[in-house]
N, C-alpha and C positions, 0 to 999 in steps of 0.2 A: 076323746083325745087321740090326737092321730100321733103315734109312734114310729114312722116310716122314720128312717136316717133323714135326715137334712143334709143335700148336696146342692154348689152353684147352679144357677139356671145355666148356665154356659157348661154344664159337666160334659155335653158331647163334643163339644169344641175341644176340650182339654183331652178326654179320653184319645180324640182321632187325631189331636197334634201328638199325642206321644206314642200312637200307633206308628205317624208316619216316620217319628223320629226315630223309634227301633227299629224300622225296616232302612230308614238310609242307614245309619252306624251299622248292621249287621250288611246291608249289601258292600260298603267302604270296608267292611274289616274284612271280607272275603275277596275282596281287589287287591288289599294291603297283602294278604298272604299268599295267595297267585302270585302275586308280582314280585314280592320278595323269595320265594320258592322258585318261580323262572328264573330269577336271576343267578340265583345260587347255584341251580345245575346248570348253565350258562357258565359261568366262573370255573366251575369243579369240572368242565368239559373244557376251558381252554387251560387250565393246567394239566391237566393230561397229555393232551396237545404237544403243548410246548413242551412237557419233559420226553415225549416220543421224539420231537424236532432236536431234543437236546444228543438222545440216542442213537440220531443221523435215521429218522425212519424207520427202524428195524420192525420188522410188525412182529417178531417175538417179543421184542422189548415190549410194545405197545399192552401184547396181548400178558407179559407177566406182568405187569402194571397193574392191569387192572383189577386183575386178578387177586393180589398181594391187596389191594385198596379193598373189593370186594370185603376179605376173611378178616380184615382189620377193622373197617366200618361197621359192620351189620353186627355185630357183637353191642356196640354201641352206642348206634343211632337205629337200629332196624332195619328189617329187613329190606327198605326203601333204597339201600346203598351196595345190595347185591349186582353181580356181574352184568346182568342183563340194562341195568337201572343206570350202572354206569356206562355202558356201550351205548345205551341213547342219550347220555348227557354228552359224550365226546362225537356224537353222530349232530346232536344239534348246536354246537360250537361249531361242526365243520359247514353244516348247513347256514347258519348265520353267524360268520365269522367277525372278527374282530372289525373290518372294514364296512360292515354294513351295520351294526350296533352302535359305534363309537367315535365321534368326532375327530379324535388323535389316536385312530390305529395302535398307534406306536406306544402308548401309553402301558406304564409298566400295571397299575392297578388304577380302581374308583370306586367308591366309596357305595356297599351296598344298597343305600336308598336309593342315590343317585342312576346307579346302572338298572334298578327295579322300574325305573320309570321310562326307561326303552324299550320293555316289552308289554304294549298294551293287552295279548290275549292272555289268557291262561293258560299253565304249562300244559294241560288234557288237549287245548288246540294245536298246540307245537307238535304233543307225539301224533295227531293225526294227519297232519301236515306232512311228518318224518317219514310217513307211509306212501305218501303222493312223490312216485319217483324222476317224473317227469318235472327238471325244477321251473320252466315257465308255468306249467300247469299248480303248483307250489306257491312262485310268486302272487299267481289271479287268485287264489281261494284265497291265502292273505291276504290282501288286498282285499278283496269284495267281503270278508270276514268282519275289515277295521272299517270299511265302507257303509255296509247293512247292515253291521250290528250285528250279527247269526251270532246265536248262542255258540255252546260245541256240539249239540245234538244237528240245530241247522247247516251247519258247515262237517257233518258229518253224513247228511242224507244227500247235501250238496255233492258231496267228492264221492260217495255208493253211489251216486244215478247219473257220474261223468257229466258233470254241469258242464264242466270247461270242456269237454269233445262237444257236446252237444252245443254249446251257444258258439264255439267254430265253424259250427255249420249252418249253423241258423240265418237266415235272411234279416229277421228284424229280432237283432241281439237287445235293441233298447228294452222291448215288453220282456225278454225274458229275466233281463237283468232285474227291472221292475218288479216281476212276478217273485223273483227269487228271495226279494225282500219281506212279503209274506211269511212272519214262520207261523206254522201249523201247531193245534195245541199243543201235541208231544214235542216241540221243541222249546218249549216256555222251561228254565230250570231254574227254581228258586235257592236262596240263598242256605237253605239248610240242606238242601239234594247237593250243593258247590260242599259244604265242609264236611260233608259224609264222601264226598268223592275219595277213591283209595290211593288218588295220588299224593291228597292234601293230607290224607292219613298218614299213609308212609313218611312223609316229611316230617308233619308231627311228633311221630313216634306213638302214633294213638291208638286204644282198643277201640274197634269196628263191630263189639260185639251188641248189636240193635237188631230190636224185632221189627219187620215192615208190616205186619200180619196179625190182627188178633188172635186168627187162628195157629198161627206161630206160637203167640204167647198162650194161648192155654195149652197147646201138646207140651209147654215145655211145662210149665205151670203143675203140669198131671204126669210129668215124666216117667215116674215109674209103672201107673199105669199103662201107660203109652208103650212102655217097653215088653208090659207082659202082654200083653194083645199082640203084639209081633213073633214074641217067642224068646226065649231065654238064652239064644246064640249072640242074638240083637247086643252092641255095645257104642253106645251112643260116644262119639265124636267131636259135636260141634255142629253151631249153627252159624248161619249168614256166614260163610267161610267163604273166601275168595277168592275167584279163577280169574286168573288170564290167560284167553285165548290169543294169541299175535298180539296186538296194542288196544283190545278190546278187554273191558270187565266184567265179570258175571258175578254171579253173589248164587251159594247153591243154602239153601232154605235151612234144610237140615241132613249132617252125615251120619250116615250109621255104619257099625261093622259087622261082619255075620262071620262069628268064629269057626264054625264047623265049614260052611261054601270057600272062607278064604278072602272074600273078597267085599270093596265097599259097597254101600246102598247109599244113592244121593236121593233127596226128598225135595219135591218143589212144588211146593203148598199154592193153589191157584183156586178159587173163586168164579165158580162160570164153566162155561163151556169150553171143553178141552178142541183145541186148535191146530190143523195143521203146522202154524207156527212154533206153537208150543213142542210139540213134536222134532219138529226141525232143530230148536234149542238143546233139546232131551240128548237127542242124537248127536249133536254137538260137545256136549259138557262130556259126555260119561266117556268119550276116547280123551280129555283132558285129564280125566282123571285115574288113570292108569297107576299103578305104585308099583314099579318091579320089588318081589319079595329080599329077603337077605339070604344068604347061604345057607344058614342055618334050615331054612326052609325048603320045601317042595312045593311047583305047583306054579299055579298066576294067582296073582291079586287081580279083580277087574271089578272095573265098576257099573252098577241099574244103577237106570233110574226107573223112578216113577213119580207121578204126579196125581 
């Protein structure tokens, strides 16, 4: 007597129509929140604007503004609505002003879904965009961004290796336009690496706290272990904790504190053979991570790394 489950003969047709079907609704709900998240810092940057314009210009006004929004916001929506977060939502209202978004300029408001649907890329493209200060050179990576389809990794290695100086000079601009539509595996970014993004976080208001690493997950798993094999100064922090460098993000593995040195230890657990690059990283993170001490104290805080 065969006891196996009984399934249709068609069971793989069913299982890979509702593969496909979770993969569009998950890629549709991460275009819905991109798009309604540009929007909103879009809006939240031309009100700003306009109460600066109400101030006659004054760039103290401006700069108390936002300031006063900053200490009022991030209490309450996270830390997504601090200083920094609003100087680039009023930098890219100024970049893409009323006149280039909106049909009637003049128009006092519109209706959130509606204004969601004039910004095809993702807000992560806008801020690396707000970095390209050259605004024709701006204009063509947009464009060639909504043109090719580049992810924001592709129109990020695009705008590093000066595509737009380099195809200025170029003789035959057509093959390299072409070539440029090529993206490369590392620029492929699926829909669950889009809502772990720390912008769509921030907006959220969401914990970030995820292991990328198995090895991640058993040091933490063995934690106190972990912590007597380092030494009993050792005081663990936090992990996947998040840096920004300029308009770039890093994710540092795990932090520790070392009470008697004073200062932190960042960890960034890697697989494989250790890299120039990696290196390059190492040397990068740990002047990010500086923490001047408090009065109270003597000394520097300063942060290792290791790997």
């Amino acid at each position: 007597m065969n006891d196996a489950p009984l399934v249709p003969e068609n069971y793989i047709d069913i299982h890979e129509g509702i593969v496909k079907l979770l993969g569009t609704a998950r890629a549709a709900s991460v275009r819905t929140v991109n798009a309604l998240m540009t929007a909103t810092y879009w809006e939240i940057g031309r009100r700003i604007v306009d109460s600066e314009q109400a101030g006659q210009q004054r760039a103290e006004y401006g700069e108390a503004l936002i300031r006063r929004l900053a200490s009022d916001l991030t209490p309450r929506f996270g830390r997504g609505f601090g200083w920094r977060n609003l100087m680039q939502m009023r930098a890219f209202f100024v970049a893409w002003p009323s006149s280039k978004i909106l049909q009637t300029p003049s128009a006092i408001s519109i209706a959130l879904p509606e204004l969601a649907t004039k910004f095809p890329l993702p807000w992560s493209a806008y801020v690396r965009l707000l970095s390209v200060k050259n605004p024709e050179a701006r204009i063509f990576y947009e464009a060639e961004a909504l043109r090719a389809g580049w992810s924001v990794r592709q129109l990020d290695r695009q705008i590093s290796s000066l595509f737009y100086e380099r195809i200025a000079l170029s003789k035959n601009k057509a093959a390299m336009l072409e070539k440029a539509e090529t993206a490369e595996p590392s620029d492929v970014v699926t829909p669950e690496e889009t809502i772990k993004d720390p912008f769509v976080l921030e907006f959220l208001d969401l914990k970030d706290e995820y292991s990328e690493s198995d090895m991640e997950e058993s040091l933490i798993e063995h934690l106190t272990d972990f912590l007597l094999e380092l030494g009993d100064d050792f005081t663990f922090l936090g992990r996947q904790r998040r840096l920004r460098i300029d308009d770039t993000w890093f994710r540092i593995d795990l932090v520790f504190f070392h009470r008697r040195l004073r200062c932190l230890l960042i960890v960034d657990l890697k697989v494989g053979k250790f890299s120039y690059a990696d290196a390059g990283q190492m040397h990068l993170e740990c002047p990010a991570c500086f923490v001047p001490v408090t009065k109270r104290h003597t000394g520097t805080r300063r942060a290792y790394g290791t790997r």
